[in-house]
C-alpha positions as CSV (number, residue, x, y, z in Angstrom):
1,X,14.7,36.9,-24.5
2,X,12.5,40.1,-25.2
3,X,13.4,43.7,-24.8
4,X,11.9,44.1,-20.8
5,X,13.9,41.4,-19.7
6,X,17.5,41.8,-20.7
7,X,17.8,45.4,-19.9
8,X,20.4,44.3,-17.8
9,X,22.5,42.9,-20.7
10,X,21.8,45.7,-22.9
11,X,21.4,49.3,-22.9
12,X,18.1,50.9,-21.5
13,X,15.9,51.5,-24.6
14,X,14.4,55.1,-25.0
15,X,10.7,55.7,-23.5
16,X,9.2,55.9,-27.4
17,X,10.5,52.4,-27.7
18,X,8.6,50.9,-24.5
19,X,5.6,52.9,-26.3
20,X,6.0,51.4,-29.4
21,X,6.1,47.5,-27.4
22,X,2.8,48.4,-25.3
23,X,1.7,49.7,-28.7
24,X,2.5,46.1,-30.1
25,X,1.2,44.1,-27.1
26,X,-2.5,45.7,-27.7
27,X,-2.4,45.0,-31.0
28,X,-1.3,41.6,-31.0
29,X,-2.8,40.7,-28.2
30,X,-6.5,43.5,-28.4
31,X,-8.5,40.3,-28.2
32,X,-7.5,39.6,-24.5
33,X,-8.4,43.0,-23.2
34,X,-11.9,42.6,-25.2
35,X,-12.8,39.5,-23.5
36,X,-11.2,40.7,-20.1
37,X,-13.6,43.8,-20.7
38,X,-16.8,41.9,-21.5
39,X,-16.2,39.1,-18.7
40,X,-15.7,42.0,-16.1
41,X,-18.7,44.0,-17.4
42,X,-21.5,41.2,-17.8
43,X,-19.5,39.9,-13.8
44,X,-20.9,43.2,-12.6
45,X,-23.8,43.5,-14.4
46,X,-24.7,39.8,-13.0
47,X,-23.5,41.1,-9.6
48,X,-26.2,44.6,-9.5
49,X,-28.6,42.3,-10.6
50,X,-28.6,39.8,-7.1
51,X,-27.6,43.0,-4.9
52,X,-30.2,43.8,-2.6
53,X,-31.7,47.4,-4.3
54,X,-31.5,50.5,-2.0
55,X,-33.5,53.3,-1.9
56,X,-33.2,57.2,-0.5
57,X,-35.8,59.1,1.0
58,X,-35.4,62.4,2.6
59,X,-37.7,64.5,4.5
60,X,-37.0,68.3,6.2
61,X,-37.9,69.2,10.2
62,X,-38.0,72.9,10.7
63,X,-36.9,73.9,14.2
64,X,-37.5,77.6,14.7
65,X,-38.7,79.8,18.1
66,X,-42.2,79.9,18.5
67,X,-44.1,82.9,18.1
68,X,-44.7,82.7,22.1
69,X,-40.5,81.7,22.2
70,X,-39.3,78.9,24.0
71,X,-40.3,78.3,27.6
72,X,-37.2,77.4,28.9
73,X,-36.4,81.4,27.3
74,X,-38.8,83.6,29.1
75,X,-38.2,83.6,32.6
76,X,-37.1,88.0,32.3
77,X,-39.4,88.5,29.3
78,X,-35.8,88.1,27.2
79,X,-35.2,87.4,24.0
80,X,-35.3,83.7,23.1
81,X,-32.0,82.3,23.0
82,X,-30.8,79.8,19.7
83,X,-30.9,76.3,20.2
84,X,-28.6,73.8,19.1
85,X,-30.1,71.1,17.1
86,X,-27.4,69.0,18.0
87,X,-29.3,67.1,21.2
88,X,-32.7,67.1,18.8
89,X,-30.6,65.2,16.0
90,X,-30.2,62.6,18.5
91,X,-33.4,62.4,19.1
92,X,-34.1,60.6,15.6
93,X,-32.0,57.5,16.8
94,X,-32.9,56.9,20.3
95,X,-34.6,53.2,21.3
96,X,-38.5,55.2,22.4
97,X,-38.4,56.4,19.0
98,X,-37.2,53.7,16.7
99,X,-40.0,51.7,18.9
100,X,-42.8,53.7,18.1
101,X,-42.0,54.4,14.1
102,X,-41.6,50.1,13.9
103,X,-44.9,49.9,15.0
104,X,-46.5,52.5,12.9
105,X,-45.4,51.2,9.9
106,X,-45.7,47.2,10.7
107,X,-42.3,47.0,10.3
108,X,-41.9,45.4,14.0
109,X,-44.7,42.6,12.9
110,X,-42.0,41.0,10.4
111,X,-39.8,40.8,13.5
112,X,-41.5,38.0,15.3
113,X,-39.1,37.0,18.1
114,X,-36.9,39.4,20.5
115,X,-33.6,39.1,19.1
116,X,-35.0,39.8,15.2
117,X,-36.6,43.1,16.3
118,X,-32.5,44.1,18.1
119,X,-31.6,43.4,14.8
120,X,-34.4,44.8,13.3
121,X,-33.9,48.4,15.2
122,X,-30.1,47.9,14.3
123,X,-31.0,47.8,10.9
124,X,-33.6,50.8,11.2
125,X,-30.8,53.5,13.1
126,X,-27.9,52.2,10.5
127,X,-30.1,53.3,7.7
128,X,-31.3,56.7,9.2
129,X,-28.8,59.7,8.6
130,X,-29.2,63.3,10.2
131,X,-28.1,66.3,8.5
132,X,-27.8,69.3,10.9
133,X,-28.7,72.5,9.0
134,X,-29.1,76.0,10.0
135,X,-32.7,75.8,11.6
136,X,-33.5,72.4,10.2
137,X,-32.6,68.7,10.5
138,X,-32.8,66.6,7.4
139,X,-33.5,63.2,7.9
140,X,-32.2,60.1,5.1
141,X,-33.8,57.0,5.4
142,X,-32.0,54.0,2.8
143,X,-34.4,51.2,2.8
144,X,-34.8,48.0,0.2
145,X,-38.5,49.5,0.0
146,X,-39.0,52.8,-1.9
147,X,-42.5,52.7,-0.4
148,X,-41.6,51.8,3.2
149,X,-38.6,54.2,3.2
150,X,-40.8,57.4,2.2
151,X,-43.4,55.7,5.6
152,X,-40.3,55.5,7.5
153,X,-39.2,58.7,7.1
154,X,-42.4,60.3,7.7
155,X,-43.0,58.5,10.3
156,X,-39.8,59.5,11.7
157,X,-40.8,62.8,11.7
158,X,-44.4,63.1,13.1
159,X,-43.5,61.1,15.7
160,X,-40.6,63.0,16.4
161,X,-42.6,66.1,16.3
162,X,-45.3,64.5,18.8
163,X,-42.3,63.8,21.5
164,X,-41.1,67.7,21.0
165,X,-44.6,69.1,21.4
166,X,-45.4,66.8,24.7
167,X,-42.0,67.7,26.1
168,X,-42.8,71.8,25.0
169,X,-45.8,71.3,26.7
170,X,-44.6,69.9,30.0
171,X,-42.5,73.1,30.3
172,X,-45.0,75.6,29.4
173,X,-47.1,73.7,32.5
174,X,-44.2,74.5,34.7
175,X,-44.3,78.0,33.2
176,X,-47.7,78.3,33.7
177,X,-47.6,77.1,37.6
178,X,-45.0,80.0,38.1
179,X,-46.3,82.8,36.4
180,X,-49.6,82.1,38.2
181,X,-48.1,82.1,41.6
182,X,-46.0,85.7,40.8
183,X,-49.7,86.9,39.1
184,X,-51.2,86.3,42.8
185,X,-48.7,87.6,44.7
186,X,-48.3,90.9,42.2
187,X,-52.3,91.2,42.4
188,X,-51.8,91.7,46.2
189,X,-49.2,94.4,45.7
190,X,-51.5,96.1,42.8
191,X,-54.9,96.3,45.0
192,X,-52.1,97.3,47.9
193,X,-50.9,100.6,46.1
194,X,-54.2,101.3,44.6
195,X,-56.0,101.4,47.9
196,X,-53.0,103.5,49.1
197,X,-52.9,106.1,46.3
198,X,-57.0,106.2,46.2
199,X,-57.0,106.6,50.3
200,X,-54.3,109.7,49.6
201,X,-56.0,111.6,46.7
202,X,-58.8,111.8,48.8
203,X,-57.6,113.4,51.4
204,X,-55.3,115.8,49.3
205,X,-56.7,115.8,46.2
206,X,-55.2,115.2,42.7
207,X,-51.7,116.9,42.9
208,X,-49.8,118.4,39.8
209,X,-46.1,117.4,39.5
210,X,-43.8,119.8,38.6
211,X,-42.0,119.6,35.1
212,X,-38.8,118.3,37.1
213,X,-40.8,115.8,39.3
214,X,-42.7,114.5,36.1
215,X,-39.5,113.6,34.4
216,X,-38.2,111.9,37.4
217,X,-41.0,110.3,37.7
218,X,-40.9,108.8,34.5
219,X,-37.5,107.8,34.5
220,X,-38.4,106.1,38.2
221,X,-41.1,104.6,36.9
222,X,-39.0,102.7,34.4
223,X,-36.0,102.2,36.3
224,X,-38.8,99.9,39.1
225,X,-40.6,98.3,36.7
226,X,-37.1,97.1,35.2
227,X,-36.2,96.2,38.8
228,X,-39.0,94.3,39.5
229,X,-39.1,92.5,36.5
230,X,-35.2,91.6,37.0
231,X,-36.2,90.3,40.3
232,X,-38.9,88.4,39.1
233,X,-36.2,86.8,36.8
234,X,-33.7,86.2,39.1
235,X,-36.4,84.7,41.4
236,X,-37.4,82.2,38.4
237,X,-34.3,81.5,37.5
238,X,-33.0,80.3,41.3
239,X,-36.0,78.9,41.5
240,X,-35.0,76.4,38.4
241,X,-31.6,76.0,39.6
242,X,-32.3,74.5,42.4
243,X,-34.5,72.2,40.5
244,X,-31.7,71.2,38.4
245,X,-29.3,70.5,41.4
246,X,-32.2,67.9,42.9
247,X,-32.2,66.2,39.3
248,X,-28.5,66.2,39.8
249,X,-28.8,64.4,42.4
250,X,-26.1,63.6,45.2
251,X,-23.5,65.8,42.7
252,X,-26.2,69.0,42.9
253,X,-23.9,70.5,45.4
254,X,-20.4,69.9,43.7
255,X,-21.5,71.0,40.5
256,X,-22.4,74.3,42.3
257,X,-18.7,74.3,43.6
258,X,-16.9,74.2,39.8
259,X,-15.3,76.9,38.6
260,X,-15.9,76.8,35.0
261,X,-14.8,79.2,32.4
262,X,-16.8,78.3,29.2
263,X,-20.2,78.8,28.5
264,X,-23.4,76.2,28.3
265,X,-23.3,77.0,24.1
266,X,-19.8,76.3,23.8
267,X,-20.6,72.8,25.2
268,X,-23.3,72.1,23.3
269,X,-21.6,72.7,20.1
270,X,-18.8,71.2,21.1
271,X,-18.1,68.4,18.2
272,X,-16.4,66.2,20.3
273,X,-18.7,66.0,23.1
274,X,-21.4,65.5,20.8
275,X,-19.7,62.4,18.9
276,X,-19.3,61.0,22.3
277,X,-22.5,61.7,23.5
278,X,-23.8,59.9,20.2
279,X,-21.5,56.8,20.8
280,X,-22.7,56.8,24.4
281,X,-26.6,56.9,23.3
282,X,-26.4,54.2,20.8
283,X,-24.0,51.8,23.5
284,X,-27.0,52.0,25.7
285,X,-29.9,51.4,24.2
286,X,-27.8,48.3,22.8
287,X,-27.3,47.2,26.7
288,X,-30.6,48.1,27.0
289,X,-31.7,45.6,24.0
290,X,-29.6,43.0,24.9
291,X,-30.3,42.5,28.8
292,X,-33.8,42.5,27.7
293,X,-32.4,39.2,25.7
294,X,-30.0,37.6,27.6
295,X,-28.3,37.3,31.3
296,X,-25.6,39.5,32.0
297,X,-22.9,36.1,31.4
298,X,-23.5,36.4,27.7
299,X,-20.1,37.3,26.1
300,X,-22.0,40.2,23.6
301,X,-23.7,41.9,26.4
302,X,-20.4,42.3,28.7
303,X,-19.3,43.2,25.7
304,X,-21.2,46.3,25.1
305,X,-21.2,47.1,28.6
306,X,-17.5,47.4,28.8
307,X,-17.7,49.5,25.8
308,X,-19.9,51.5,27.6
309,X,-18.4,51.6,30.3
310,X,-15.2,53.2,28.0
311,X,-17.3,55.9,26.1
312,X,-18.2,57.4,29.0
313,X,-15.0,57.4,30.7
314,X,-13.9,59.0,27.2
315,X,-17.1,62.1,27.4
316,X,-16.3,62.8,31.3
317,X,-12.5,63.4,30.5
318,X,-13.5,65.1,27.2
319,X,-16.3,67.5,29.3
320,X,-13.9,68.0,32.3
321,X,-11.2,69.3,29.5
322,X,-13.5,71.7,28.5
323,X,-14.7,73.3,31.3
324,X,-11.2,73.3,32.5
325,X,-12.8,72.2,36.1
326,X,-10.7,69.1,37.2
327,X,-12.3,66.1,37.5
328,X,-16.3,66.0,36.3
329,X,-18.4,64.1,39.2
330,X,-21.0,62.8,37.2
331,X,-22.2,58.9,37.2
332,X,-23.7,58.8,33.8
333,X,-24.4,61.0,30.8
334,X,-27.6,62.8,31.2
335,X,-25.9,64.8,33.8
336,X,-23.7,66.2,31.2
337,X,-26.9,67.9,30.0
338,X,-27.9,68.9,33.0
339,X,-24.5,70.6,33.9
340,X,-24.6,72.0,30.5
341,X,-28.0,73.9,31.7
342,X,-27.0,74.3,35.4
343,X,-23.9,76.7,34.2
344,X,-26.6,78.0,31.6
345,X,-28.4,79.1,34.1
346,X,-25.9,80.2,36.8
347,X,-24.6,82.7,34.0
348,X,-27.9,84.5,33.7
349,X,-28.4,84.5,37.4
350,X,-25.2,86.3,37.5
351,X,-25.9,88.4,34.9
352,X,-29.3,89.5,36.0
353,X,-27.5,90.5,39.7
354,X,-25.2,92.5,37.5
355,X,-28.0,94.5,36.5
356,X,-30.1,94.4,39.7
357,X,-27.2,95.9,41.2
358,X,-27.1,99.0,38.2
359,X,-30.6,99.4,38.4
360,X,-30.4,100.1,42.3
361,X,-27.5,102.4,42.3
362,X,-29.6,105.0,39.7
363,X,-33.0,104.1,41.5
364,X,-31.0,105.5,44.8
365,X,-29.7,108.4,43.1
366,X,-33.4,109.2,42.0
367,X,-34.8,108.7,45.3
368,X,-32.6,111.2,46.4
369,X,-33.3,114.1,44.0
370,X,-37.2,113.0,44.8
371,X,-36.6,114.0,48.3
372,X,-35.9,117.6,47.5
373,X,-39.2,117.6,46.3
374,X,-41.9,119.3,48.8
375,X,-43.5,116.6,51.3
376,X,-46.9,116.0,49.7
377,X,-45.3,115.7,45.8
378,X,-43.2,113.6,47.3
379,X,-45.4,111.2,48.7
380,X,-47.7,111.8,46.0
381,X,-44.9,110.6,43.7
382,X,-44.2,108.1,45.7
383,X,-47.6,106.2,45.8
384,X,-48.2,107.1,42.2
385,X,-44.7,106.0,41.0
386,X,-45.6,102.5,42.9
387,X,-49.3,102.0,41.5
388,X,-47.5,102.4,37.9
389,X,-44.9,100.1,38.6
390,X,-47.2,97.3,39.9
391,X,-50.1,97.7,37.9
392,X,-47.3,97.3,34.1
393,X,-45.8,94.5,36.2
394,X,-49.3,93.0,36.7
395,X,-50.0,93.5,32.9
396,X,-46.7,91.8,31.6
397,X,-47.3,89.2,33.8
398,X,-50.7,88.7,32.6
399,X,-49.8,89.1,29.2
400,X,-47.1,86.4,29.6
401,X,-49.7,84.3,31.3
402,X,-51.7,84.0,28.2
403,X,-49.0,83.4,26.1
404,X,-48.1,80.5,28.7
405,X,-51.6,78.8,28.3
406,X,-52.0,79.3,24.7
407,X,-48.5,77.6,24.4
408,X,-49.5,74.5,26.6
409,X,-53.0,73.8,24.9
410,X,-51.6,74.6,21.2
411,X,-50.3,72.1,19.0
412,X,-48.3,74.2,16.9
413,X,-45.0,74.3,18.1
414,X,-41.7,75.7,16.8
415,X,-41.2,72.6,14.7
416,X,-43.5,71.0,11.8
417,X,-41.9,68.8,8.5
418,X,-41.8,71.2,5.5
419,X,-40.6,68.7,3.4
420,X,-42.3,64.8,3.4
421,X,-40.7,62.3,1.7
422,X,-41.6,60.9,-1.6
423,X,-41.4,56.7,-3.0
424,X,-38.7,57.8,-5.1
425,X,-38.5,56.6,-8.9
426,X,-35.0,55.6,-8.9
427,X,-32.8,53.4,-6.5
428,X,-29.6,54.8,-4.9
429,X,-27.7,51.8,-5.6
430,X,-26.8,49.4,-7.2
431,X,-27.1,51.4,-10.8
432,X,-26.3,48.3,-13.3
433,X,-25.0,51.1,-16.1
434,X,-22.4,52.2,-14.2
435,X,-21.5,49.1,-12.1
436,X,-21.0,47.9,-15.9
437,X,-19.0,51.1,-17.5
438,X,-16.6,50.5,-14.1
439,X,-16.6,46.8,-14.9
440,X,-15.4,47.7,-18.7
441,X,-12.7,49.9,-17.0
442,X,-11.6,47.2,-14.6
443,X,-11.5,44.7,-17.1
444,X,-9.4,47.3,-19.4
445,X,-6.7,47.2,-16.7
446,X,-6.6,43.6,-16.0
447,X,-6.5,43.0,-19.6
448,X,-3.2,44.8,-20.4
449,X,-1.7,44.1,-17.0
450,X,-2.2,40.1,-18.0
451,X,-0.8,41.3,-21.4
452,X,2.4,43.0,-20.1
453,X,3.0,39.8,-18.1
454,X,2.4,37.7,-21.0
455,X,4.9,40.1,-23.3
456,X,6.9,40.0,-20.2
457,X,7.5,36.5,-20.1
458,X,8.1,36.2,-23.8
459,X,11.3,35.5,-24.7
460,X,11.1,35.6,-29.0
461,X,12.5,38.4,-30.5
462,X,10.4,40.7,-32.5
463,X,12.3,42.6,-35.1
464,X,15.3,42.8,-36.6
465,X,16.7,46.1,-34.3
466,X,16.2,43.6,-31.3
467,X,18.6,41.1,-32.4
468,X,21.3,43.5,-33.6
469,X,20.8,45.4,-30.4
470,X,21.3,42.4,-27.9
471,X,23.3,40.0,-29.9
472,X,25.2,41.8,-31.2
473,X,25.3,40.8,-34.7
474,X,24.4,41.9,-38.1
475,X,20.6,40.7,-39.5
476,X,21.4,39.2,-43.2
477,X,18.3,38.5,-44.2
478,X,14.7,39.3,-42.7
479,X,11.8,36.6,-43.7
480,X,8.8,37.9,-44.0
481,X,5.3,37.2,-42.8
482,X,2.7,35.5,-45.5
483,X,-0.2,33.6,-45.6
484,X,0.6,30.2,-46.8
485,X,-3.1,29.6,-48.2
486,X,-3.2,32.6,-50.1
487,X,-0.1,31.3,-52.1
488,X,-1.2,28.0,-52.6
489,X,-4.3,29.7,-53.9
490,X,-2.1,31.7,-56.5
491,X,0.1,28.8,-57.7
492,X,-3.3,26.9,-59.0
493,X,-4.2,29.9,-60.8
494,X,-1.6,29.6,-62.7
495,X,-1.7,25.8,-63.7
């Protein structure tokens, strides 16, 4: 019996003897591991050369606030507000788009019946991955193709980028519509205070405000135009929550009831929600592909729909633990988004009440120092202080008005590709250098593991020590090793 298997018999030999036996075993047996080494590397050298080749393209969308600044940010002439890129990323795998870049790169004419283009569009959203960046998305595409990758990818982005713009555009219409309608109604008030303040200087004449009523007319002047702006705001911005509550739907009014206590950016960059959200998107436009295919008794589309049915279950109770609101009454997921926005929203309408409230109490404080003023400066101040304030309200307004129309006819929006991807030279994988370097490694480890078993299972003894050690008895005489040809060779020498 060797050494490794009559431990048990014998004392445990030291750790430089179990050295010196796997020293042995690759020596004696060194040809083993070589042809383990070679049969595993040319195995997966064979292997890289059948496996499908797959390529990596990448190209960059920039998403920054337009010069103009978002529409959806400039009801009060604020600043615009940073947008998570979070609901744009999911953009890049929804059904519309995947539909529209198949057919722009002829990729949906190789899918010739229904259920090859599903998998076709399976295919296409497995091999597209989304990088969120600071004020970019970077989009992978891994295709067998390094020249259709780089046209997928591309044409990923534009028509991504054509999607953004329309939808930019439709809400710089909307913008448009209102700012036109406040522009009227201003004019009215402007033609109103001039024809007032013209009707009183001619009867009175041009009147010189003291030093005191100049200042306070100054400071009144800016506290109303602040006002009226703020109300203009808070006019818009009730205005667009009530058009979110009809998109709601029947759950308008009970999402006006909840009594939330985070804030619309907390939800959107919540990673959970979005995960969900993701899972949710993909489910359906896989029901969506399916019932296009088969009747609802076909096993994979109940399927799917019970999964469905589960995600969103999973993104209401996920939502409703957020906002820490009880129970979330929505009936799908697009009204996530749209409560997301309606507490958006409801938090600048407070807010801008908050101020419409300060500026009021120090507008009332003025108007009382102006009454200690003599009765024509007062009224002077009075008409003059109100042509000011409407005529820079009429201006902004104006000025914004532009802006609006020059957003909705441009086409450069807050978003362009400042990277294109490239046919790239090499393929991601399979590299056949490296598949065959691991290969040599693998085979070095099955080599001495079927060595160790085979020295295992060996039951000579080796050297002298070895039988002294487990028999027990002393070695007399120790035969050693020769080459019997090589001695046959030397006795004919010498006849």
């Amino acid at each position: 019996m060797t050494s490794w298997n009559q431990l048990e018999e014998a004392e445990y030999g030291s750790a430089e003897e179990y050295l010196g036996i796997i020293r042995r075993t690759v020596v004696k047996r060194w040809w083993l591991i070589a042809l383990f080494v070679v049969a595993a590397s040319i195995a997966a050298l064979a292997g890289s050369m059948f496996v499908e080749p797959v390529y990596r393209v990448a190209t960059i969308i920039r998403i920054q606030g337009n010069v103009l600044g978002s529409p959806n940010d400039r009801r009060g002439g604020g600043m615009p507000q940073e947008k998570s890129l979070e609901t744009e990323a999911l953009w890049l795998k929804n059904r519309p788009l995947l539909e529209e870049v198949m057919d722009k790169t002829g990729l949906a004419a190789t899918a010739r019946a229904p259920k090859e283009r599903v998998a076709c569009m399976e295919k296409l959203r497995d091999s597209i991955n989304v990088g969120v960046l600071s004020d970019s998305l970077q989009v992978t595409v891994d295709w067998s193709e390094p020249e259709l990758a780089a046209k997928l990818a591309n044409a990923l982005a534009d028509s991504f980028i054509e999607r953004y713009g329309a939808m930019n555009r439709e809400e710089a219409q909307e913008l448009r519509l209102l700012l036109e309608q406040q522009v009227s109604l201003v004019r009215v008030k402007v033609d109103e205070a001039q024809r007032a303040f013209s009707e009183f200087v001619k009867q009175h004449g041009e009147i010189a405000l003291s030093r005191q009523g100049q200042a306070s007319s100054d400071q009144m002047t800016r506290l109303e135009t602040e006002l009226a702006q703020n109300n203009i705001a808070l006019a818009t911005a009730s205005r667009e929550l009530e058009l979110i509550k009809k998109r709601i739907g029947k759950d308008g009014e009970a999402f006006s009831n909840l009594e939330v206590g985070v804030t619309a950016e907390q939800i959107t960059n919540n990673r959970s929600i979005q995960t969900f959200k993701a899972q949710v998107a993909q489910l359906e436009d896989r029901v969506a592909a399916l019932s296009s295919l088969y009747t609802e008794e076909y096993p994979e589309l109940k399927n799917a729909k019970a999964q469905l049915a589960r995600a969103r279950r999973q993104l209401a109770q996920e939502f409703a633990k957020l906002i820490s609101a009880g129970p979330v009454p929505v009936d799908d997921t697009g009204k996530l988004d749209l409560l997301a926005e309606f507490i958006q929203v409801r938090s600048e309408i407070e807010g801008l009440k908050t101020r419409q409230s300060e500026l009021k109490v120090l507008s009332d404080r003025l108007e009382e120092r102006a009454k200690e003023l003599p009765d024509k400066e007062a009224q002077y101040f009075s008409l003059l202080r109100n042509k000011t304030i409407n005529d820079d309200l009429y201006n902004t307004l104006m000025t914004r008005l532009t802006e609006a129309k020059i957003a909705e006819d441009t086409d450069t929006w807050n978003v362009r590709v400042i990277e294109r991807a490239y046919p790239p030279y090499s393929r991601l994988r399979p590299k056949p250098v490296n598949n065959a370097a691991f290969g040599g490694v693998i085979g070095i480890l099955l080599g001495l593991a079927v060595c160790m078993l085979l020295e295992y299972f060996d039951d000579s003894f080796k050297t002298a020590e070895e039988v002294e050690r487990y028999l027990r008895l002393p070695v007399l005489a120790v035969l050693p090793k020769f080459d019997v040809p090589a001695i046959e060779y030397g006795a004919k020498k010498e006849t």
